[in-house]
C-alpha positions in Angstrom: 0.0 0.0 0.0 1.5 3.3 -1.2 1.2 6.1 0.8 2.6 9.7 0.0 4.5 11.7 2.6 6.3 15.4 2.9 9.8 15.4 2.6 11.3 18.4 4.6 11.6 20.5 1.9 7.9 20.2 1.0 8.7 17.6 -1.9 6.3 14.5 -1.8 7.8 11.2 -1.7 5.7 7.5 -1.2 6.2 5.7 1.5 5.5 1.9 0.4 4.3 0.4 3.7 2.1 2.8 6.4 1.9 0.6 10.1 -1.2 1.7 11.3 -2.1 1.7 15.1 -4.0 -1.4 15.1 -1.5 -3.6 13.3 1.3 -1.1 15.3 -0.4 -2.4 18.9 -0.9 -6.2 17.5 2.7 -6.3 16.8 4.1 -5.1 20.2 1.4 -7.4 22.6 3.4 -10.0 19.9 6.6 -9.4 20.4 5.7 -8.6 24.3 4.7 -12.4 24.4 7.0 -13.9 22.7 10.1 -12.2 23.9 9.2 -9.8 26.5 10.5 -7.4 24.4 8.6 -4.0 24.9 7.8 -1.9 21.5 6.7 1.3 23.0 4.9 4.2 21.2 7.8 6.1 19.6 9.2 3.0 17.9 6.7 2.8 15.7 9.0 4.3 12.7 11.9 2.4 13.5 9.5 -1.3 13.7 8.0 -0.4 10.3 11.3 1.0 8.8 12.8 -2.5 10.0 9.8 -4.7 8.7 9.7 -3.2 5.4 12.6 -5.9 3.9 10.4 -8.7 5.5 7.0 -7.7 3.5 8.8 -7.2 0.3 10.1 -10.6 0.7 6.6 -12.5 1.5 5.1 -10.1 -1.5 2.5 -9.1 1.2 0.9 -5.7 0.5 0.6 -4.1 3.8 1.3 -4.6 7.3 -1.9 -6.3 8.0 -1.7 -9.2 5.8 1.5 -9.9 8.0 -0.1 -9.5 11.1 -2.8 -12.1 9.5 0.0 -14.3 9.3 1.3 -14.3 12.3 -1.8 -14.8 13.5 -2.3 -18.2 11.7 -0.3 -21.5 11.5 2.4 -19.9 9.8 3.2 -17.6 12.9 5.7 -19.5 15.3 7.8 -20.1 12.1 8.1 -16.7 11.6 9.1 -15.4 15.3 12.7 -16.0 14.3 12.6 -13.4 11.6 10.6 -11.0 13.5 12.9 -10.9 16.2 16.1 -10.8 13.6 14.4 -7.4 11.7 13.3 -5.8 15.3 16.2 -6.4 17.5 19.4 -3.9 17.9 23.1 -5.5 18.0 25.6 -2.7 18.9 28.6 -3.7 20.6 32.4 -3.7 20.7 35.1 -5.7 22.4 36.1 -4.9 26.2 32.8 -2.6 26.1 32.8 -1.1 29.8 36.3 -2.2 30.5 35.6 -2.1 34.2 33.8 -5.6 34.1 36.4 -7.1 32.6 39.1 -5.6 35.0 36.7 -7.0 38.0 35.8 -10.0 36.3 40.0 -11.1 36.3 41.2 -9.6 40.0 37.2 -10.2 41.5 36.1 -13.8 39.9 39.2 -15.3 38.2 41.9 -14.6 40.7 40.1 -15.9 43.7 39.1 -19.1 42.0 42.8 -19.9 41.2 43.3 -19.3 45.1 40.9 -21.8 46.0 42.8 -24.4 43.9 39.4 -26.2 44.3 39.0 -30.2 43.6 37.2 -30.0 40.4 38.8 -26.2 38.5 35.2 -25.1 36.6 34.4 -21.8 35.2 31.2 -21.0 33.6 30.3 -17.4 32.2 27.2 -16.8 30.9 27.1 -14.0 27.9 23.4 -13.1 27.8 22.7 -11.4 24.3 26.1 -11.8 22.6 25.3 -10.2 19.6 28.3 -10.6 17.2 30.6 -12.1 19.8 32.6 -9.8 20.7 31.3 -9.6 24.5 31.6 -13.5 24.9 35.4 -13.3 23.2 36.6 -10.6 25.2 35.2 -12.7 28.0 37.7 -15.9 26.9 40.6 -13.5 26.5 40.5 -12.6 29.8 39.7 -15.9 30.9 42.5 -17.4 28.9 44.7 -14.9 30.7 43.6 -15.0 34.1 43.8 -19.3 34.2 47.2 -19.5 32.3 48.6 -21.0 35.1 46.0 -23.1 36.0 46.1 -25.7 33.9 43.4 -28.7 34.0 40.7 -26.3 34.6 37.1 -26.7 32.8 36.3 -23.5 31.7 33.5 -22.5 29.0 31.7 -19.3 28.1 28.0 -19.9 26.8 26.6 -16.8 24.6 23.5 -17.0 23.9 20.9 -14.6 21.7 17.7 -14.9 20.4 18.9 -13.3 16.6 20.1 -16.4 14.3 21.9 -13.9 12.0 24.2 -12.5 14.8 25.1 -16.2 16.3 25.9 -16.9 12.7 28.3 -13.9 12.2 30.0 -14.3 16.2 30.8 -18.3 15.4 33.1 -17.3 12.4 34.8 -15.1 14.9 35.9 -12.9 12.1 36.1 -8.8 12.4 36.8 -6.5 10.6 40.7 -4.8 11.4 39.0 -1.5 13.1 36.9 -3.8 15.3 39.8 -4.5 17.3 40.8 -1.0 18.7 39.4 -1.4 21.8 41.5 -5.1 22.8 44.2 -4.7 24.7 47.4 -5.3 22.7 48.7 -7.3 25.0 46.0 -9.4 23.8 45.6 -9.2 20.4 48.9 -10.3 20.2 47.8 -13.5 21.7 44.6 -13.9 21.0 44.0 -12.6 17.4 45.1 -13.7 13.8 45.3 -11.7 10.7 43.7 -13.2 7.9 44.4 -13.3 3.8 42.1 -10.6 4.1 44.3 -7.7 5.4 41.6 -5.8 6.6 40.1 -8.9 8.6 41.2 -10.4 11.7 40.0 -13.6 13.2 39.7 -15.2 16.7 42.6 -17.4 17.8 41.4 -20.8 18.0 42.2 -21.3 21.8 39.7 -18.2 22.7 37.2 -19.8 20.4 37.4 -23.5 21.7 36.3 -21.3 25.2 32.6 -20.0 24.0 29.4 -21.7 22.8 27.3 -20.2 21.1 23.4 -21.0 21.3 20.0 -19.6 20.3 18.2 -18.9 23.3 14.9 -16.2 24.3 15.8 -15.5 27.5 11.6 -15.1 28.0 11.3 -19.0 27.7 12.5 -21.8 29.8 16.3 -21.9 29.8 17.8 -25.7 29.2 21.1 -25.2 31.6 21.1 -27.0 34.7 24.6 -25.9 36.5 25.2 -22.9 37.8 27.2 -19.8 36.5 30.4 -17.5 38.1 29.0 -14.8 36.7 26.7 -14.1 34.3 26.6 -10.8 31.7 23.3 -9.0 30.8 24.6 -5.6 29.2 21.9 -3.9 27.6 19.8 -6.2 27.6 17.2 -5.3 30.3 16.5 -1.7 28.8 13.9 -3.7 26.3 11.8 -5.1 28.8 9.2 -3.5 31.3 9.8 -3.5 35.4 7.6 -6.8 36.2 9.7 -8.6 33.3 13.2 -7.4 34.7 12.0 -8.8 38.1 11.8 -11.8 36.9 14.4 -12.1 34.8 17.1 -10.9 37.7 15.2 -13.7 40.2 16.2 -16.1 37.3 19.9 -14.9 37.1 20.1 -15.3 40.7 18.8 -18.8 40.6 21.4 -19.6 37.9 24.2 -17.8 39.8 26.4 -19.2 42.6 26.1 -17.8 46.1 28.1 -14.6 45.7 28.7 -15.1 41.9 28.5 -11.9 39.8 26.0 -10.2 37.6 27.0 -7.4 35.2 24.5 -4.5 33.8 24.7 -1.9 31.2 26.2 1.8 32.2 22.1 2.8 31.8 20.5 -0.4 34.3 20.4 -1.2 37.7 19.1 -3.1 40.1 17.5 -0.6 42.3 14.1 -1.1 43.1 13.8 -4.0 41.1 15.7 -7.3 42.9 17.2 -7.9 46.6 18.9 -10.4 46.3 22.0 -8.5 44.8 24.3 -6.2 46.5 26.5 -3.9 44.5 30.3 -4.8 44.5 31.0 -2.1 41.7 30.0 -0.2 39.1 27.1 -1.4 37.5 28.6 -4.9 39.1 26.2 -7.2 41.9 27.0 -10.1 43.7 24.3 -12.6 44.6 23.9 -12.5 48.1 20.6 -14.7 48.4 
């Protein structure tokens, strides 16, 4: 459905897709369900803007055919590409540098103190994007545990976009997409590729992360518990009652005093107890 609008300078240009409210409103409770994801009123532009690909695809005139669709038995098959189009995937490696500093001297060090019976680490990236979150995680890991050999350590990222997962298991960057690692560690940790402007994962950081599909709104298959778990911008999506509950979950999933770490823009305040801050934008389980 074609539908003129005014440019700025008082041309007129069409607009090939209009989302009105009701398909607008159909498509958030949607999205609120399956994901918890909350579409709020001035995201309107940016969901149709996003959606516009997927339509043109299915050869569906308007936004309510699509909404039909979803609607009917072709709807949970489509979920995966809904969520791919609507959801955001900015990042960079050793984003917030202060977790990973606490992360080595706060989680890592103490646990090669211990010199416990069975050495395990497990990290939980929650929303890894493109990887570079769960990678900068294994570098530090990888650094911090040189000398403890025989340990059983594993990073699981997980995201509920396909297309991301599929880009962070190649572990390939572009050159510029390394600034931010330390160079310490990309000496270490990264290898430069036929491709001069490409750099790829070494294969000891990689063997360190799993990646998996997972909406954290669902029921979540893992069964041990974490060190620490990171939820980085993540939280900002959903409403208060749905962060509740998804911070009781992470401190079900965490050891006693393991380590949960927010976004620069979340916290905890108001919203779970059973945290106590140990640093910025940093909590420890405490019950």
């Amino acid at each position: 459905m074609l539908n003129r609008q005014e440019t700025n300078n008082g041309h007129r240009r069409e607009r090939e897709f209009e989302l009105g409210d009701e398909e607008f409103r159909f498509l958030a409770s949607f999205m609120s369900r399956e994901t918890g994801i909350v579409l709020s009123d001035h995201k309107r532009d940016m969901v149709c803007g996003r959606l516009v690909k997927r339509l043109r695809a299915l050869g569906m005139r308007d936004f309510s055919d699509y909404c039909d669709m979803l609607r009917g038995p072709k709807g949970a098959s489509e979920v995966e590409n809904l969520v791919n189009a609507i959801t955001t995937n900015i990042t960079n490696f050793f984003r917030e540098p202060h977790h990973f500093d606490h992360l080595r001297d706060q989680v890592l060090a103490p646990r090669l103190l211990e010199r416990p019976r069975r050495p395990r680490v497990r990290i939980w990236s929650a929303g890894c994007s493109s990887g570079e979150e769960p990678y900068s995680i294994a570098m530090t890991m990888a650094d911090a545990l040189k000398g403890g050999g025989g340990w059983d350590a594993l990073v699981l990222a997980t995201d509920i976009d396909t297309n991301v997962l599929r880009r962070a298991e190649q572990g390939l960057y572009p050159l510029k997409a390394v600034d931010h690692v330390p160079e310490t560690y990309r000496k270490r940790f990264l290898r430069r590729t036929n491709d001069s402007d490409m750099v790829q994962v070494s294969d000891d950081v990689r063997r360190l992360v799993r990646f998996r599909r997972l909406n954290l709104h669902e029921n979540w298959p893992m069964k041990g518990l974490f060190d620490a778990i990171f939820c980085r911008n993540v939280a900002i999506y959903f409403d208060k009652p749905t962060q509740r509950q998804l911070f009781n979950r992470y401190a079900d999933r965490l050891h006693m005093g393991g380590v949960l770490y927010l976004g620069h823009a979340e916290s905890l305040i108001g919203v779970s107890d059973r945290f106590e801050v140990v640093g910025k934008t940093s909590y420890r389980r405490i019950q």
